[in-house]
C-alpha positions in Angstrom: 87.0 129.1 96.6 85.2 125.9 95.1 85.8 127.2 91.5 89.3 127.6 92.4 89.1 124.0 93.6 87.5 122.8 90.3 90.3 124.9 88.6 93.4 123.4 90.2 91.7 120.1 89.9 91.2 120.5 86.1 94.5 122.0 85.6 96.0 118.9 87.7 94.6 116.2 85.9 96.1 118.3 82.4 99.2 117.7 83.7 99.3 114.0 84.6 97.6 114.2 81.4 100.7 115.8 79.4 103.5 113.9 81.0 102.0 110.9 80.2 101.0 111.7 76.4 105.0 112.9 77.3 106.4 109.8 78.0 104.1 107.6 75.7 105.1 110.3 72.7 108.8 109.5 73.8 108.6 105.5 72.8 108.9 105.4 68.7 106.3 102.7 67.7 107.8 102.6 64.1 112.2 102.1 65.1 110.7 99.6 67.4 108.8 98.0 64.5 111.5 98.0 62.4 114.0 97.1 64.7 111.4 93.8 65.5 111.4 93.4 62.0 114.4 93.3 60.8 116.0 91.0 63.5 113.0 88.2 62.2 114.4 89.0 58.6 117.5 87.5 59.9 116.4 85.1 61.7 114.5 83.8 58.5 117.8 84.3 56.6 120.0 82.2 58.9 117.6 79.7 59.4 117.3 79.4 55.5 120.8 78.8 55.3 121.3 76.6 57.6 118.7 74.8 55.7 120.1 75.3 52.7 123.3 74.2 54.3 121.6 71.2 55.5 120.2 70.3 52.0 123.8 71.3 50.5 125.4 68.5 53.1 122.7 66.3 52.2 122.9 66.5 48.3 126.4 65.6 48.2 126.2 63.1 51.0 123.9 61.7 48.5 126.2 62.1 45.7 128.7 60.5 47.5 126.5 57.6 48.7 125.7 56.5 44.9 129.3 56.5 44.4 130.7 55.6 47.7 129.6 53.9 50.3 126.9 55.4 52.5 128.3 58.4 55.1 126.8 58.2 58.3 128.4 60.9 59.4 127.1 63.6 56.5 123.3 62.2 57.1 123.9 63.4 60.9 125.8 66.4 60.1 122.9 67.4 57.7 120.1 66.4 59.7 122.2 68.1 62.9 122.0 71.5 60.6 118.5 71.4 60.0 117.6 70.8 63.5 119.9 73.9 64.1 117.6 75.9 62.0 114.2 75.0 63.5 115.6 76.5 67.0 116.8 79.3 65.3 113.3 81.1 64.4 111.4 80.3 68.3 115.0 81.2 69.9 114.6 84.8 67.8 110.5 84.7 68.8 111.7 84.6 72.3 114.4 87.1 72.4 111.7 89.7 70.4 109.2 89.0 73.4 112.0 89.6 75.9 112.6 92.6 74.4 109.4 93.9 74.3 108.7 93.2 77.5 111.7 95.0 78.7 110.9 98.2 76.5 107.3 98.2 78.2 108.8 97.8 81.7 111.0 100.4 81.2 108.1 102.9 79.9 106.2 102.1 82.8 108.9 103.2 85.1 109.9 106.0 83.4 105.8 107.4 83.1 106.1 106.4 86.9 108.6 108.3 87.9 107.3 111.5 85.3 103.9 111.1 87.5 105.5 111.2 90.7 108.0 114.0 90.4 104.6 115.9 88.6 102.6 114.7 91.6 105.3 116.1 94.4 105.7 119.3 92.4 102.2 119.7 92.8 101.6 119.1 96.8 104.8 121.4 97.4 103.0 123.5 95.3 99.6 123.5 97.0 101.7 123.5 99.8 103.2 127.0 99.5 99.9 128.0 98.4 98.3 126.7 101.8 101.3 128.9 103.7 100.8 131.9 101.6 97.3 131.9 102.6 97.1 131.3 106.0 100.8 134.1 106.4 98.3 137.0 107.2 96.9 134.8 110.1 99.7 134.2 111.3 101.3 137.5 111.6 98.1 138.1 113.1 98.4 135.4 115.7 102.0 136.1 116.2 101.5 140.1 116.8 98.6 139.3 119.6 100.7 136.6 121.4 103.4 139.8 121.5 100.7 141.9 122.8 99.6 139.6 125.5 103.0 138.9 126.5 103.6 142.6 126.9 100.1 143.7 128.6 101.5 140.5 130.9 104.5 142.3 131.6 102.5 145.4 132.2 100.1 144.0 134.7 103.2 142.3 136.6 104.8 145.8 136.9 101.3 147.3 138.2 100.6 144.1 140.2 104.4 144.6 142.0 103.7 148.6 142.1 100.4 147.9 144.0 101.9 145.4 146.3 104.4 148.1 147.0 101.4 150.8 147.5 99.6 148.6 149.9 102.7 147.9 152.0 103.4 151.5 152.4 99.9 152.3 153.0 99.3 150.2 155.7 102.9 151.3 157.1 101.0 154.7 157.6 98.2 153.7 159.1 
């Protein structure tokens, strides 16, 4: 029975094994990549707009300043824009890291819950196997405890019957 043991042991640990290559296998490094990617692409573009947006403001504020008076309000609106863009790029950073962060929490869960449901198929497995091997025993168990009950029966009967036979018998004598 110990190589058995070494057996089911080997062939458990193979299957926590594949569920987790399972779940890890599920989680597509490269869309995720991509996806990562491509929302810093436009986080660099709308920042760069905004920046050129800002420079835009700020060239004809400047045009208008040599002919006109100084604006006040352009050189805040364009210096307003730029600031815009600088929170643009950290508020994307951040929103990327959440994301992550969210995709690895839910692949821990879902590799969680894989290695329980494996681990509960595999005790009501070993389980059955435990009451499979011990169901001779106890039909054997079960058949003697009929036996004694009967041969219990039995002797009551011959116990009474004797009672009786000795209460006749000293009725004759």
């Amino acid at each position: 029975k110990i190589g058995s043991f070494h057996y089911d042991r080997k062939r458990l640990i193979e299957g926590i094994g594949e569920q987790a290559k399972q779940v890890i296998q599920g989680y597509d490094k490269e869309k995720e990549a991509h996806q990562l990617a491509s929302g810093v692409q436009n986080a660099i573009a709308a920042a760069a707009v905004l920046e050129v947006g800002a420079i835009g403001v700020g060239a004809l504020v400047t045009a208008l300043a040599t002919t006109v008076a100084v604006d006040v309000t352009g050189i805040i609106l364009a210096g307003l824009i730029a600031a815009l863009g600088l929170f643009v790029l950290p508020a994307r950073r951040r929103l990327a890291k959440d994301e992550i962060h969210k995709k690895v929490e839910e692949m821990r869960l879902q590799l969680t819950g894989s290695l329980r449901s494996y681990f509960t198929q595999e005790i009501d497995r070993s389980i059955q196997n435990i009451r499979q091997t011990i169901a001779p025993y106890t039909r054997f168990i079960q058949s003697e405890n009929e036996a004694i009950g009967k041969n219990q029966n039995l002797l009551t009967e011959i116990k009474i019957k004797l009672q009786g036979l000795e209460d006749k018998l000293e009725n004759i004598l």
